[in-house]
C-alpha positions, -999 to +999 in steps of 0.1 A: -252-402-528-249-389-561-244-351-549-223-365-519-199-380-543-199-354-566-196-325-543-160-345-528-144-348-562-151-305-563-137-301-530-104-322-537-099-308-571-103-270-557-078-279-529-057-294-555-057-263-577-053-242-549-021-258-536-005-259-567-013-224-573+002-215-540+035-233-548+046-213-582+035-188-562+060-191-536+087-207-561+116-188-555+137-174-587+168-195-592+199-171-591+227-180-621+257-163-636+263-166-674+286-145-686+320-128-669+332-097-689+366-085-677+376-048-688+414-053-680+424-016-686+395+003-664+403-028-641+366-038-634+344-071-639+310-077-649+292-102-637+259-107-656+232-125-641+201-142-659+171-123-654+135-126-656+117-122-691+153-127-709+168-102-694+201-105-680+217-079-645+249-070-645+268-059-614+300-042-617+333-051-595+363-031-589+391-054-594+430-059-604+442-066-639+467-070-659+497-051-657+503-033-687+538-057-690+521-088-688+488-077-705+503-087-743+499-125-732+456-118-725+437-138-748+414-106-757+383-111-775+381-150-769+357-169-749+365-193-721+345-203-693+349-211-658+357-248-656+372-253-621+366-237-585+395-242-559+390-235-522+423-228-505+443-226-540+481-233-534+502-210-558+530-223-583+548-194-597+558-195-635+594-199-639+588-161-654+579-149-627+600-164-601+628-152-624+613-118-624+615-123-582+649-129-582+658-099-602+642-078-577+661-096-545+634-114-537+632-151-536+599-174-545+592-212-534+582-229-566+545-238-543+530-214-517+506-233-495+469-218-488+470-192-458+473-154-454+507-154-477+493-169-506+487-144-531+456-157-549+435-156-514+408-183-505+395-189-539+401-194-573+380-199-607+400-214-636+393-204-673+395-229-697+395-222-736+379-244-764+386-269-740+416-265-724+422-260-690+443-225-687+459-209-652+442-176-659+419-172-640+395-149-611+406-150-573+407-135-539+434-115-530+455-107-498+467-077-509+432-059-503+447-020-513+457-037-552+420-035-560+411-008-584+443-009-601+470-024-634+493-047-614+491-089-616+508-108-639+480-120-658+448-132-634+418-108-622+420-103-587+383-095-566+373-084-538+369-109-509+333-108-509+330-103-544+351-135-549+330-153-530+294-141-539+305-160-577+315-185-562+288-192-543+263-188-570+283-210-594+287-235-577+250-239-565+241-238-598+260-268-607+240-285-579+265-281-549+261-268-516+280-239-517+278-233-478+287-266-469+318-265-490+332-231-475+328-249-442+350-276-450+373-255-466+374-232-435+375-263-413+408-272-425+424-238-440+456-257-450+439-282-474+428-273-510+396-285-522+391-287-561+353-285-574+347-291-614+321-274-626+300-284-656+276-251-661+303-228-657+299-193-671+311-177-706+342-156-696+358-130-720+392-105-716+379-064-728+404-042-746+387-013-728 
């Protein structure tokens, strides 16, 4: 009985072992963004990734910055991170800017809705610095063709699916579901859904 007994402890304990073994085995890594470096005058964005064995990724975007007129007001050097993530962002021009409209002939609501006119695209990611909320930001575009080059008034525009690849990834590491969420959004393209965001992302503005 003895052996019986003994022998069933050994069996459970190697099935045991081997299970567990099996499931870091099959752990998959969890993907996370921690830093945002954003080189306004060779108008790209790094996005650095945490790595395995302490080593971070970084993958390179072509995006717009800046224009060299509205550059002096980029808070170079300091480090903000990404507090907020809007879905279908609405627009509220600064009174500088509408003004700058209205020199031009051209006339600007003080709010533009979400939808193909709105300038900032389907998403937004809002900076905030030693705590407080800013408008600068990272967002989609619908002016595709202004990627690669010096001509906002003070935001980073990316690439639709670059825009949305960070997004994606931020928000699923601050534990929501990240598909779900664009489904709603796109469910109901006229309403704007605003996410905080806790774990958000070191961002800093590059003289370079």
């Amino acid at each position: 009985m003895r052996r019986i007994a003994f022998f069933v402890v050994l069996l459970t304990v190697c099935i045991f072992s081997s299970a567990y073994a099996e499931e870091n085995i099959s752990a998959p890594a969890m993907e996370r963004i921690v830093e945002i470096k954003i080189h306004v005058i060779s108008h790209k964005v790094d996005v650095i990734y945490e790595g395995e064995d302490e080593e971070d990724l970084t993958k390179r975007h072509e995006a717009a910055t800046a224009s060299p007129r509205n550059a002096g007001e980029i808070p170079y050097g300091k480090v903000g991170r990404i507090w907020q993530i809007v879905l279908n962002p609405a627009w509220s021009p600064t009174k500088k800017i509408r003004e700058e409209f209205t020199s031009k002939k051209k006339n600007l609501p003080k709010t533009i809705p979400p939808g193909r006119n709105n300038p900032l695209g389907k998403i937004k990611l809002f900076i905030s610095f030693d705590d407080n909320n800013s408008t600068l930001g990272l967002h989609g575009t619908n002016e595709p063709k202004s990627i690669g080059k010096r001509v906002t008034h003070g935001c980073t525009r990316m690439g639709s699916d670059d825009i949305f690849e960070a997004a994606r990834i931020i928000l699923e590491q601050n534990g929501y579901d990240a598909d779900e969420l664009f489904q709603k959004a796109q469910k109901n393209p006229k309403k704007t859904l605003i996410i905080e965001i806790y774990d958000g992302p070191t961002v800093v503005h590059l003289k370079d």
